[in-house]
C-alpha positions as CSV (number, residue, x, y, z in Angstrom):
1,X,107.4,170.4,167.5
2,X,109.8,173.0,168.9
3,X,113.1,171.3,168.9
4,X,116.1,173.6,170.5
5,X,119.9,172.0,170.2
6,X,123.2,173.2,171.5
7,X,126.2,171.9,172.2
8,X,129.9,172.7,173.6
9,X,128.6,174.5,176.6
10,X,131.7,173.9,178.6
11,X,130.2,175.6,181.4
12,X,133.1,175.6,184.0
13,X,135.2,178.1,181.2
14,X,132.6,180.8,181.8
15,X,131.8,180.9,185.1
16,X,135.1,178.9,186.9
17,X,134.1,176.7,190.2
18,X,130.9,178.7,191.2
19,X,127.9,176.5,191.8
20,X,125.7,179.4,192.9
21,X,122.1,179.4,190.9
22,X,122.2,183.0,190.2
23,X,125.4,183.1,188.4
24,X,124.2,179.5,186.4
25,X,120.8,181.2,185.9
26,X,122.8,184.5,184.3
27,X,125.1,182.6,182.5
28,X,121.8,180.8,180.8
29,X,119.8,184.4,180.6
30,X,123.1,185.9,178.6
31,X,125.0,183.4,176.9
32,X,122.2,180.3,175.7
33,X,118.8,182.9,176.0
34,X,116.5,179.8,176.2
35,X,113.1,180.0,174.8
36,X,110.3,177.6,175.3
37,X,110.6,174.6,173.5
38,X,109.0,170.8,173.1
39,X,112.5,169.4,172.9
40,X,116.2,170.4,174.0
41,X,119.2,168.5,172.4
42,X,122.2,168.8,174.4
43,X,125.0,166.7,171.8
44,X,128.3,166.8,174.8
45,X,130.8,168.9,176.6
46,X,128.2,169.9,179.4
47,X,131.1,170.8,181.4
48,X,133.6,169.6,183.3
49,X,131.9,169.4,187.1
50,X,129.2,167.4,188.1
51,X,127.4,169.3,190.2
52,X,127.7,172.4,188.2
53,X,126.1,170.1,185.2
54,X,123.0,169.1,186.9
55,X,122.0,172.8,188.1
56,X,122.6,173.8,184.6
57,X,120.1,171.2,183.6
58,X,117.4,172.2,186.5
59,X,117.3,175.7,185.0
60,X,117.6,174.5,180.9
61,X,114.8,172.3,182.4
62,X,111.9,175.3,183.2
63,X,112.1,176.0,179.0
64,X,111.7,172.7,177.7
65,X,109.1,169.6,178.1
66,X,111.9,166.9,177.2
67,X,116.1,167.4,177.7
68,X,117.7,164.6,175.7
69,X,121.4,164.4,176.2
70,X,125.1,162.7,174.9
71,X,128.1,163.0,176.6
72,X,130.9,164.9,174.8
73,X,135.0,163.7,175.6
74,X,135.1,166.8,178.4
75,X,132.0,165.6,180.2
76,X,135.2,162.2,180.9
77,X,137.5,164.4,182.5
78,X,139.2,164.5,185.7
79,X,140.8,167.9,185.8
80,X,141.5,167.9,189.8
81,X,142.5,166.3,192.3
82,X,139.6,166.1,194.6
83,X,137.9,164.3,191.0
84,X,141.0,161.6,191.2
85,X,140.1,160.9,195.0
86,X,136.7,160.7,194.7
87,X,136.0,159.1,191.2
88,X,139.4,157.6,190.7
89,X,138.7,156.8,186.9
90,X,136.9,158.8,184.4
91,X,133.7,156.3,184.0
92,X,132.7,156.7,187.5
93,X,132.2,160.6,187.3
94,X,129.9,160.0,183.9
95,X,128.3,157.0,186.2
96,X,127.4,159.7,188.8
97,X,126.4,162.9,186.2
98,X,124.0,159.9,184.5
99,X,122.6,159.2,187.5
100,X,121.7,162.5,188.9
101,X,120.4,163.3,185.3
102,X,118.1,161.3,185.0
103,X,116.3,161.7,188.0
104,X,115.2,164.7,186.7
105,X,111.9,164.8,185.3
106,X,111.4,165.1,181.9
107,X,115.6,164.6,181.2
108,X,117.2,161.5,179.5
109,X,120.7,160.5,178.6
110,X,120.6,158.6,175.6
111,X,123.6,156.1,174.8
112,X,122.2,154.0,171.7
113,X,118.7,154.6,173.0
114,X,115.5,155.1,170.8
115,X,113.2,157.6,172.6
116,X,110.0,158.4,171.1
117,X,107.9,162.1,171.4
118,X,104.6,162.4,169.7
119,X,105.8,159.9,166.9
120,X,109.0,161.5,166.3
121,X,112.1,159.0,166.6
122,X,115.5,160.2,168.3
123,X,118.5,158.6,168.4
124,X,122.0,159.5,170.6
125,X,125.2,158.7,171.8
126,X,128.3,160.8,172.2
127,X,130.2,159.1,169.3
128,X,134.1,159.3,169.7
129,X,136.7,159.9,166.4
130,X,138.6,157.3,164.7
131,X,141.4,158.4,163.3
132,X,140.1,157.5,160.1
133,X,140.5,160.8,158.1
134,X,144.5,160.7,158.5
135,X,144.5,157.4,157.5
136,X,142.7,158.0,154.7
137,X,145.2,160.5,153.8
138,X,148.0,158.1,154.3
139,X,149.2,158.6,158.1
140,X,150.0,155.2,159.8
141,X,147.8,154.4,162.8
142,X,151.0,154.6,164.7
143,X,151.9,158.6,163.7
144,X,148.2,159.2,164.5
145,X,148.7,157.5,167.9
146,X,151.4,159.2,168.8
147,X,150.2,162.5,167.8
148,X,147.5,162.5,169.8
149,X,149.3,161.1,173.2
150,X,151.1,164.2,172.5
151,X,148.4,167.0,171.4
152,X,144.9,165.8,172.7
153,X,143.9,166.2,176.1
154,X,141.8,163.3,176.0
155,X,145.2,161.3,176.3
156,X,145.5,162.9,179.3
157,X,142.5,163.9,181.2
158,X,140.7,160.2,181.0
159,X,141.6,157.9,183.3
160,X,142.2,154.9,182.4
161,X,143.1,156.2,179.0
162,X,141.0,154.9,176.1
163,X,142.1,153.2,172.9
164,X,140.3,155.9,170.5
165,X,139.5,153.6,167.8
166,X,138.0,150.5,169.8
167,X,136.2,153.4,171.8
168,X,134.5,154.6,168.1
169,X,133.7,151.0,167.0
170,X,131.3,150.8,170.1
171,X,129.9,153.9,170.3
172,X,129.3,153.3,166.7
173,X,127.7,150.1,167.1
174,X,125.2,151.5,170.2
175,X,124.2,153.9,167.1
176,X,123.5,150.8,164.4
177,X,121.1,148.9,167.1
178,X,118.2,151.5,165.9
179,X,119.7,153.2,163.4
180,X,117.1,152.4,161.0
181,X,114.0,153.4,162.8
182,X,115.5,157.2,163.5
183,X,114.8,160.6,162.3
184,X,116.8,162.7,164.3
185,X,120.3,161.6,165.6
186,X,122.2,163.5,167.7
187,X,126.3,162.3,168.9
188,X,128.5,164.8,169.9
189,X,131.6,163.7,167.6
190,X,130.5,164.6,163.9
191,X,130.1,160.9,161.7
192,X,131.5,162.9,158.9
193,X,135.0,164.5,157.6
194,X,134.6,168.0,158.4
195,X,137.4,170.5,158.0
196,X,137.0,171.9,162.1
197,X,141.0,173.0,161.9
198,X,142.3,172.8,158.9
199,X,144.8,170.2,159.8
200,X,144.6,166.5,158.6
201,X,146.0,165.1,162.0
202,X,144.0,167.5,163.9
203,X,140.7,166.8,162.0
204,X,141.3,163.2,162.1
205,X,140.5,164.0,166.0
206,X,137.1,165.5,165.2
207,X,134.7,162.6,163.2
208,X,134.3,159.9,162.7
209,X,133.7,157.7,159.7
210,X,130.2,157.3,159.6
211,X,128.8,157.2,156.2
212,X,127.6,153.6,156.3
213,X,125.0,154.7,158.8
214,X,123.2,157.4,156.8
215,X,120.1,155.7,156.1
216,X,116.5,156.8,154.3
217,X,114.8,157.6,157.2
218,X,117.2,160.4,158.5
219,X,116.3,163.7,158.4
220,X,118.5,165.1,160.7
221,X,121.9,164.6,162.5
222,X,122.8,167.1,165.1
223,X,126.6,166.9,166.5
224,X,129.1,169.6,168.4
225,X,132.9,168.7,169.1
226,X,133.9,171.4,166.5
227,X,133.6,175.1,167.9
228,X,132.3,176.2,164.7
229,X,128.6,176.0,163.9
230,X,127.5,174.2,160.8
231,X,124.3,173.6,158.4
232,X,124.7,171.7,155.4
233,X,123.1,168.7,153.7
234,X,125.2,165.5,153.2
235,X,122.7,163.7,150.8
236,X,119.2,163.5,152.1
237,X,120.4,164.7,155.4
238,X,121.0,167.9,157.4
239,X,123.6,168.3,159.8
240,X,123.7,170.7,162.3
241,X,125.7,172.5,165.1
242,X,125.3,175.0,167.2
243,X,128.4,175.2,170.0
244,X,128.9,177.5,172.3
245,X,132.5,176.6,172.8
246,X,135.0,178.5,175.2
247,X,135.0,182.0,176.0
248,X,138.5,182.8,174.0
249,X,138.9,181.7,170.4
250,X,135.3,182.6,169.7
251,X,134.2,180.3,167.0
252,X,131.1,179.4,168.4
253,X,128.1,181.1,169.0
254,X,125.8,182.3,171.6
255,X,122.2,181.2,172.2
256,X,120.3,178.1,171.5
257,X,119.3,177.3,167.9
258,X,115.9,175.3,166.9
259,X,114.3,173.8,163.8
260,X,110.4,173.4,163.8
261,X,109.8,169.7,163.0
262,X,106.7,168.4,161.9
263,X,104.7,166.3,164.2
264,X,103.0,163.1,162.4
C-alpha cells in the first residue's frame, strides 16, 4: 500500500483569497507534486478558508483512492470578519469544513476514529499541546499561561478561546478509545518533546506528552505542527513529518512524502 502524508499546507499563505481551480490545481502541480497513491494523510493546518479547503481536497482527491484527515489549530481560526458574522465561533467553521469533507467520496475526517483499508488500522485526531514540556522544566502553569495569551495566535484567533490543557486531555482521550488496535496514527500536534524552536516556552507549544500511548502495535505515528520535517524512531516507532509550512521562513519542504506499507 502507497501511503502519501503531508501536513502544514496552509494554503491561504500561498495563494491569498483566490478560489479559482486553476491557481489550486498549480499550487498542487508545483508546490505538493502529487503522485498516485492508495492512501493520503493530511495531519492539520489545511488552511485557513473553507471553501478554499474543500477544492484543495477535490483536486488532492484525483491521486488518491482514500484522503484521511486531522484538523491542525489554523484549520480553528477566524481571521476575518465576514468568518465572525457568519460562524460567530471557531467550532462552527470546523462543523461546516467537516461537513463538506466528507461528502466527498473516498475522504474522511478522523477525530478518534478507527478506519480500516485492506487490513491496515489508522488512527487520527488533531491532538493539541499541553504545556507539559515547560512544566517539566520547572515553569508554573501560570508563566505558561500567560506566555501564550501573549505569543500564540491560538489565544487569539479561536473563538471562544480554549483552555489548552483540558483541550489536550480530550483529544488525548479520543486517541486512547482505539489506541491499541492501531498501526498508523496520525494527529497534527507531535505526542512527543521535540525541539521545533529551540525555546522551552515555545516548544512547550508544539507536543504534547504522549508517551503513555505508545503501544506494541504502532508502527507509525505521522504529525505536522512543526515546520520542520522529521524521521526518527522513538522506541519501536517511527515518526514522521513532512510540512509544507508557509512561504517565508522556509523550514518545510515541498511535495508529498510516502512510505510503502505492507498490506496483510
Amino acid at each position: 500500500m502507497k501511503i502519501g502524508f503531508k501536513s502544514d499546507i496552509h494554503l491561504d499563505f500561498w495563494i491569498g483569497s483566490e478560489t479559482k481551480d486553476s491557481i489550486i490545481e498549480k499550487f498542487i502541480e508545483e508546490k505538493l507534486s502529487p503522485k498516485k497513491m492508495d492512501v493520503l494523510i493530511l495531519a492539520g493546518d489545511l488552511g485557513h478558508f473553507n471553501e478554499q479547503n474543500v477544492k484543495l481536497i477535490k483536486v488532492l482527491k484525483r491521486y488518491a483512492e482514500v484522503i484521511l484527515i486531522v484538523f491542525g489549530n489554523h484549520d480553528y481560526y477566524l481571521i476575518t470578519q465576514e468568518q465572525f458574522l457568519k460562524y460567530k465561533n471557531s467550532f462552527n467553521r470546523i462543523k461546516e469544513l467537516k461537513t463538506a469533507l466528507r461528502e466527498i467520496n473516498g475522504v474522511f475526517v478522523l477525530e478518534g476514529d478507527l478506519f480500516n483499508i485492506n487490513g491496515i488500522s489508522f488512527l487520527g485526531t488533531g491532538g493539541w499541546y499541553d504545556f507539559s514540556y515547560a512544566i517539566k522544566h520547572g515553569y508554573s502553569l501560570e508563566y505558561i499561561q500567560e506566555a501564550w495569551d501573549e505569543i500564540m495566535n491560538d489565544a487569539k484567533k479561536i473563538v471562544p478561546k480554549i483552555n489548552p490543557v483540558n483541550f489536550s486531555l480530550l483529544e488525548k482521550e479520543k486517541l486512547r478509545k482505539n489506541i491499541n488496535r492501531a498501526e498508523i496514527v496520525f494527529t497534527h500536534v507531535p505526542p512527543l518533546y521535540i525541539s521545533c524552536h529551540g525555546d522551552v516556552i515555545m516548544d512547550s507549544f508544539y507536543s504534547f506528552y504522549g508517551y503513555d500511548l505508545f503501544t506494541d502495535n504502532i508502527k507509525y505515528w505521522i504529525f505536522g505542527h512543526c515546520h520542520k520535517p522529521y524521521d526518527f524512531y522513538e522506541g519501536h516507532i517511527r515518526f514522521l513529518s513532512s510540512p509544507l509550512g508557509y512561504p517565508y521562513m522556509r523550514t518545510g519542504k515541498f511535495n508529498i512524502d510516502y512510505l510503502n506499507y505492507k498490506e496483510r
